[in-house]
Backbone as a ProteinNet text record, in pm:
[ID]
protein_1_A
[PRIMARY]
XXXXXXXXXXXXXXXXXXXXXXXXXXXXXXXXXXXXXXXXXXXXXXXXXXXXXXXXXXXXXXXXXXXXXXXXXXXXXXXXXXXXXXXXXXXXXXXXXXXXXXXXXXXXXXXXXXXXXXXXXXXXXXXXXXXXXXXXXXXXXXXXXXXXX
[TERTIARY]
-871.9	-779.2	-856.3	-864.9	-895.1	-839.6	-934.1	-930.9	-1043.6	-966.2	-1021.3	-951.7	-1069.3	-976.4	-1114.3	-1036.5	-1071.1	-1030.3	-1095.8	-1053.7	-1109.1	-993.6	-1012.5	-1002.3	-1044.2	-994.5	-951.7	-856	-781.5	-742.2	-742.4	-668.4	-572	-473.1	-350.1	-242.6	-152.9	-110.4	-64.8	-80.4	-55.2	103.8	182.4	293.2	369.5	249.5	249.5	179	112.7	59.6	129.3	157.1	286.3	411.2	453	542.2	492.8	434	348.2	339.6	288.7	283.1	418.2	511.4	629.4	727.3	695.5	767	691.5	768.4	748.1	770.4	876.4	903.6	857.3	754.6	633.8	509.7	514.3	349.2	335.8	413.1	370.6	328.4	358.3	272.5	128.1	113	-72.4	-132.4	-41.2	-188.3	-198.3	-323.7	-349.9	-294	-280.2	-223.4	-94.4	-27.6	102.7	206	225	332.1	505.2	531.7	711.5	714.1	822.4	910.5	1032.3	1063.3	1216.3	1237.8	1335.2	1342.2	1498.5	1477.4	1671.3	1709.8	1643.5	1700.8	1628.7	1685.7	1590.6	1705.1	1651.1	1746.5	1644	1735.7	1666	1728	1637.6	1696	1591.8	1634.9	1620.6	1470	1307.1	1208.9	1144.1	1199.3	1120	1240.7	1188.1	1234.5	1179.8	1292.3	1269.1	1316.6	1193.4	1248.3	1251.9	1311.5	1273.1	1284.6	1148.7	1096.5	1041	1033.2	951.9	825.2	725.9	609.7	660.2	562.4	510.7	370.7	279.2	112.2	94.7	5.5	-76.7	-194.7	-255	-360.1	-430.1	-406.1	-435.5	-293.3	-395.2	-262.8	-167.8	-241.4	-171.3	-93	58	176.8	251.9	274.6	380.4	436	561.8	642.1	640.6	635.8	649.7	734.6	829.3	925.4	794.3	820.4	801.3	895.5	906.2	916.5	852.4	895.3	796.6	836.1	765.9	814.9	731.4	821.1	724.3	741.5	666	712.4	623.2	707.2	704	616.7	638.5	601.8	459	396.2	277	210.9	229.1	227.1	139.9	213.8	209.9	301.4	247.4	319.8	294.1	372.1	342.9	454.4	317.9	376	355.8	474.9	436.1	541.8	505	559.6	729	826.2	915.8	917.7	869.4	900.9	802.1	754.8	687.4	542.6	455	297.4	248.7	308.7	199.7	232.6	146	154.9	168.5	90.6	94.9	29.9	115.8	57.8	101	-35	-31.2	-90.9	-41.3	-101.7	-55.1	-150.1	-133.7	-212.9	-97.6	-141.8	-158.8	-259.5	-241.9	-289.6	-189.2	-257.8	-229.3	-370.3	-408.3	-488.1	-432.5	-425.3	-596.3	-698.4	-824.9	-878.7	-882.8	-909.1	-872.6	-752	-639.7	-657.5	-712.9	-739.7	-648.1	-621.6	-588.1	-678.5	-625.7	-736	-639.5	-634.5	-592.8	-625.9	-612.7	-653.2	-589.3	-633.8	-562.2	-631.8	-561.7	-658.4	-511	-618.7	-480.3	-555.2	-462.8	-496.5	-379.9	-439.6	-299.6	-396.3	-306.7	-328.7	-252.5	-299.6	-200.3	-144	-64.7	-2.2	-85.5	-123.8	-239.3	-393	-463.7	-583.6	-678.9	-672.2	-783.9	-775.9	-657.5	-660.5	-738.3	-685.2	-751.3	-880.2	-927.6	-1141.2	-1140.2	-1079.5	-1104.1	-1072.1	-965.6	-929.2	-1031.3	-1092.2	-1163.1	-1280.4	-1350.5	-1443.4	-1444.9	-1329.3	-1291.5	-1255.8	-1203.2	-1077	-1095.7	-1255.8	-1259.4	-1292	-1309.4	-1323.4	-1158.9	-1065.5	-975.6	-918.9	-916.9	-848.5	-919.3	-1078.9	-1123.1	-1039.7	-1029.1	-966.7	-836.2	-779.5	-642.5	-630.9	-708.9	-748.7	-787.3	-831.6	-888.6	-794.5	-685	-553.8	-459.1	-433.3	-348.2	-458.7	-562.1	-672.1	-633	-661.1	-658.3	-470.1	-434.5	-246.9	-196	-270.7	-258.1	-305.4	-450.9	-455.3	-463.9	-360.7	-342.7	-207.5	-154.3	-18	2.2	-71.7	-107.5	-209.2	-331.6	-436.4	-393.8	-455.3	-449.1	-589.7	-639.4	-796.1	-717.5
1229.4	1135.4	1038.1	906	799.9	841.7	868.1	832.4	747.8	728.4	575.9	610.7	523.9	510	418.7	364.4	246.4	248.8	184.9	205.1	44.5	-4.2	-143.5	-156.4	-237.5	-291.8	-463.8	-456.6	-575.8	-642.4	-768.5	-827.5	-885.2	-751	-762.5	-644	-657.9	-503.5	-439.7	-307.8	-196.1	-223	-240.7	-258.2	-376.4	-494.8	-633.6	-520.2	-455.2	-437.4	-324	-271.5	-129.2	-222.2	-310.5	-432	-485	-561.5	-595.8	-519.3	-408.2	-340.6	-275.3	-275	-199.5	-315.1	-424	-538	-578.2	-446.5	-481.8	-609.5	-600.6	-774.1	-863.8	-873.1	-992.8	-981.2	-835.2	-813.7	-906.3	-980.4	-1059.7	-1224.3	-1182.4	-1328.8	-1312.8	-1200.1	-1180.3	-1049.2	-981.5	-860.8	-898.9	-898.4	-920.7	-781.4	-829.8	-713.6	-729.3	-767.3	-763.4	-855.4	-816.5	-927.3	-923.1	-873.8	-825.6	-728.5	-683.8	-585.6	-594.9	-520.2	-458.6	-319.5	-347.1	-276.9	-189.6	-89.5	-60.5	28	74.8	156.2	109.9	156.4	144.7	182.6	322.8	426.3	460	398.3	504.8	620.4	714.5	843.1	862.3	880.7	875.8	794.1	881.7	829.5	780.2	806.5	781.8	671.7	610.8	502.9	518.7	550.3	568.1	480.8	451	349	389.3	292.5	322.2	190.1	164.4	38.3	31.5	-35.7	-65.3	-171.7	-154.7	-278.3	-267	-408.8	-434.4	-455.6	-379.3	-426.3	-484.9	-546.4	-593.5	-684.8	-687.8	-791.8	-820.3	-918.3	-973.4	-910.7	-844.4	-825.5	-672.1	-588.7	-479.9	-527.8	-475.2	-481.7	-362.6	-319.3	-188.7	-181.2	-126.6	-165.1	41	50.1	172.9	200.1	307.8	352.9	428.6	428	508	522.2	645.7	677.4	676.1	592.3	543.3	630	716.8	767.7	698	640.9	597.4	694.6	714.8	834.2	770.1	707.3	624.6	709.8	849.9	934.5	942.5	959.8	954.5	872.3	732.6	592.1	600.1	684	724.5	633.6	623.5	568.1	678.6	739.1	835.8	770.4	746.2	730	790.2	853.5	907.3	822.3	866.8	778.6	901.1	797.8	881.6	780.6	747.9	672.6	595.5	547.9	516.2	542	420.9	502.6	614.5	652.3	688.3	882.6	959.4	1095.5	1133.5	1098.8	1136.4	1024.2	987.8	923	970.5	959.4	981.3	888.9	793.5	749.4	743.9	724.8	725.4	665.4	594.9	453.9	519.1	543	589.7	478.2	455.7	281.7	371.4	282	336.7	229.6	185.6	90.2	119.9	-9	53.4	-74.9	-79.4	-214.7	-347.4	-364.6	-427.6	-489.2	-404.8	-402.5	-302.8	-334.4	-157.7	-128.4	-22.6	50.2	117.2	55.7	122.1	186	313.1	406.2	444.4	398.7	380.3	463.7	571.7	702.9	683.2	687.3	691	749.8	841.5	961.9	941.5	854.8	858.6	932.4	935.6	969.3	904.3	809.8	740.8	852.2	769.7	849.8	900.9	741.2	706.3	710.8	840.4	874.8	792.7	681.8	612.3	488.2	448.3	375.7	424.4	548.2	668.9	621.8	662.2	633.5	515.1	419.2	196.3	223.6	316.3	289.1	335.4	437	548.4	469.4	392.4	325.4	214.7	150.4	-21.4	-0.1	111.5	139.6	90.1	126.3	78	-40.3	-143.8	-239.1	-332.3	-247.2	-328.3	-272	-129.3	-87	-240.5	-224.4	-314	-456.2	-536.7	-664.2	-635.1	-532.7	-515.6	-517.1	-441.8	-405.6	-536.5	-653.2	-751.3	-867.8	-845.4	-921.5	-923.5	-745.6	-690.1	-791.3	-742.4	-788.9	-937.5	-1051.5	-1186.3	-1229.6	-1158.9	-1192.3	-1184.6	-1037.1	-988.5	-1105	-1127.2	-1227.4	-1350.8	-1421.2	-1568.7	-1517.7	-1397.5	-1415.8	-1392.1	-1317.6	-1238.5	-1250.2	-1267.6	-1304.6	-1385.4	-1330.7	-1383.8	-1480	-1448.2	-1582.1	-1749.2
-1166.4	-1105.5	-1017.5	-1048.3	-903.8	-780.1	-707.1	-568.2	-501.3	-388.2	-272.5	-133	-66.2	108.8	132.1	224.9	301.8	461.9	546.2	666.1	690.9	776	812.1	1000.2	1085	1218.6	1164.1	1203.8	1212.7	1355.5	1364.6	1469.1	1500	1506.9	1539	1591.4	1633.8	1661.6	1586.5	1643.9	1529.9	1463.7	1603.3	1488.7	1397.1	1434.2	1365.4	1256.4	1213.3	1105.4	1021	1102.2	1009.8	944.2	1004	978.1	856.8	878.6	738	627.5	652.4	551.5	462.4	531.4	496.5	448.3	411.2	390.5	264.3	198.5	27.1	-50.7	-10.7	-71.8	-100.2	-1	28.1	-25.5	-90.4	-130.7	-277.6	-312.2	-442.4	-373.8	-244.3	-198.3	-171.7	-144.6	-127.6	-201.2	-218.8	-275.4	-398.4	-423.3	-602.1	-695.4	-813.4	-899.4	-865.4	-782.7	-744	-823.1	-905	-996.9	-932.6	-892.5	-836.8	-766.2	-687	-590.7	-591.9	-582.5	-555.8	-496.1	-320.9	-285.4	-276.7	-327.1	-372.9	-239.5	-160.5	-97.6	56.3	196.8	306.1	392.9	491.8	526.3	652	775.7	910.8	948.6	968.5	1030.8	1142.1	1251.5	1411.6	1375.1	1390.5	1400.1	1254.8	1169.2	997.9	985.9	861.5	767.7	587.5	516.6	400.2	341.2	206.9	117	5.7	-63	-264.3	-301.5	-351.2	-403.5	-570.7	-581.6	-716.5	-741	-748.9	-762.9	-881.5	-940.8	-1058.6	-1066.7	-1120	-1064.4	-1266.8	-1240.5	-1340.6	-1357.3	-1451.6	-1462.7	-1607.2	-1672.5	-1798.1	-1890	-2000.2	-2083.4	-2018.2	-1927	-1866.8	-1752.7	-1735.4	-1667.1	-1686.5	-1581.1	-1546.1	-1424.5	-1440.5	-1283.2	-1275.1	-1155.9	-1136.5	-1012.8	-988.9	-882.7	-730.1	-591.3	-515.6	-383.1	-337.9	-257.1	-163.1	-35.8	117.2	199.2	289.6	421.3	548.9	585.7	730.5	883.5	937.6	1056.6	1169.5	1259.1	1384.9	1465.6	1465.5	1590.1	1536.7	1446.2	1374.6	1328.7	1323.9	1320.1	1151.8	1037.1	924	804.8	705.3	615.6	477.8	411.1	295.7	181.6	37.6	-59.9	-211.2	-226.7	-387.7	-484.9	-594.1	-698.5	-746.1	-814.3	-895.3	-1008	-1078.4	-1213.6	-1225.6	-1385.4	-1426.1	-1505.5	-1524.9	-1572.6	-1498.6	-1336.2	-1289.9	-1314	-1344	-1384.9	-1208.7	-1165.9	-1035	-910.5	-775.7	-673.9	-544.2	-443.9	-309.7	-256	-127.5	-83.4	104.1	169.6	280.4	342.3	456.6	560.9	653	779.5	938.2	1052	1106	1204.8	1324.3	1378.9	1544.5	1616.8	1772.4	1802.9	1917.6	1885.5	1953.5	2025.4	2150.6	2187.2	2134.7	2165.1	2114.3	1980.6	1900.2	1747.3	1678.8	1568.2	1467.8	1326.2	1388.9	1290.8	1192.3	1036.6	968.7	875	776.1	709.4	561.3	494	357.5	242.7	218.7	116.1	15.9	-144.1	-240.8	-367.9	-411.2	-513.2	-618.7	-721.8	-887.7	-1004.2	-1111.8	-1167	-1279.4	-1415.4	-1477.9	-1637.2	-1651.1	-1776.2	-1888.5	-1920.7	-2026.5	-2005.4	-2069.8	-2022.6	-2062.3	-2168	-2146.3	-2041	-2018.5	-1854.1	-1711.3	-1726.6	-1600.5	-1595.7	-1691.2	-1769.5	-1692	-1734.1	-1685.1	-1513.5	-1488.5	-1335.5	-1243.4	-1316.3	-1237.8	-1195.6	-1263.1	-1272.6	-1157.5	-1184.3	-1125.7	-953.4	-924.5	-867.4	-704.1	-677.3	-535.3	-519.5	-639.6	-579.5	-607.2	-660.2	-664.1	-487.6	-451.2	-322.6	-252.3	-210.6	-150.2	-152.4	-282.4	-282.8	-217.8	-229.2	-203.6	-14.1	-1	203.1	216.7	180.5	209.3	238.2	95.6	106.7	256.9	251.2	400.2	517.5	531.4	601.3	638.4	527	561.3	596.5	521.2	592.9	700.5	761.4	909.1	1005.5	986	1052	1085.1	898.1	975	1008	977.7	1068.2	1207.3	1265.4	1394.4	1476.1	1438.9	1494.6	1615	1734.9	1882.1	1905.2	1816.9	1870.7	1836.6
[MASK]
+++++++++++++++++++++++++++++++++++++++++++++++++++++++++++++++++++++++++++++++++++++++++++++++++++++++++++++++++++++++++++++++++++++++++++++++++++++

């Protein structure tokens, strides 16, 4: 199975950046691979916020929209995502933002596994430098949106 993590400091606050991140909608304006979203569900209960979304990732002639389940947990300044539908056989991924000299520091580890095993082979290979482009996207959005310099 591909796995990756990345750890970024950004300049902006932690919860300008948990914000960001949880505002699916918008990820077809900057993350690459990102072809569509749709978010069908978004439910607070006291400190968490659950969603059910759908990307669409692709690139050239490959396109697949896949279902996940978001848990965000305020008290843990955590974001947890697995998949329910689609290519993916199996996904985990997890956000942890922590605020460090008025920087954040965020933490992005993600473990899939796709349907189709000769994709797996191409992903396994490619995979950190697409996470990378992807942390780079969050990265440059955060801070022409937030950035205090």
């Amino acid at each position: 199975m591909p796995k990756a993590s990345v750890k970024r400091l950004i300049d902006c606050k932690k919860e300008q950046l948990i914000d960001l991140v949880l505002d699916i909608e918008k990820y077809p304006e900057f993350v690459p691979f990102c072809l569509g979203s749709k978010v069908y569900e978004k439910k607070h209960k006291g400190d968490q916020l659950f969603i059910i979304a759908d990307l669409t990732i692709g690139k050239g002639p490959f396109k697949d929209t896949y279902k996940s389940d978001v848990k965000f947990n305020k008290n843990e300044d955590s974001i947890y995502v697995t998949n329910l539908d689609g290519p993916l056989k199996h996904l985990e991924n997890k956000w942890h933002f922590k605020e460090i000299n008025n920087l954040s520091e965020v933490s992005f580890e993600i473990d899939f596994e796709l349907k189709n095993n000769f994709l797996n082979i191409i992903m396994t290979k490619s995979f950190q430098f697409g996470l990378d482009k992807i942390a780079d996207a969050f990265q440059k959005r955060a801070e022409e949106l937030f950035s205090k310099a």
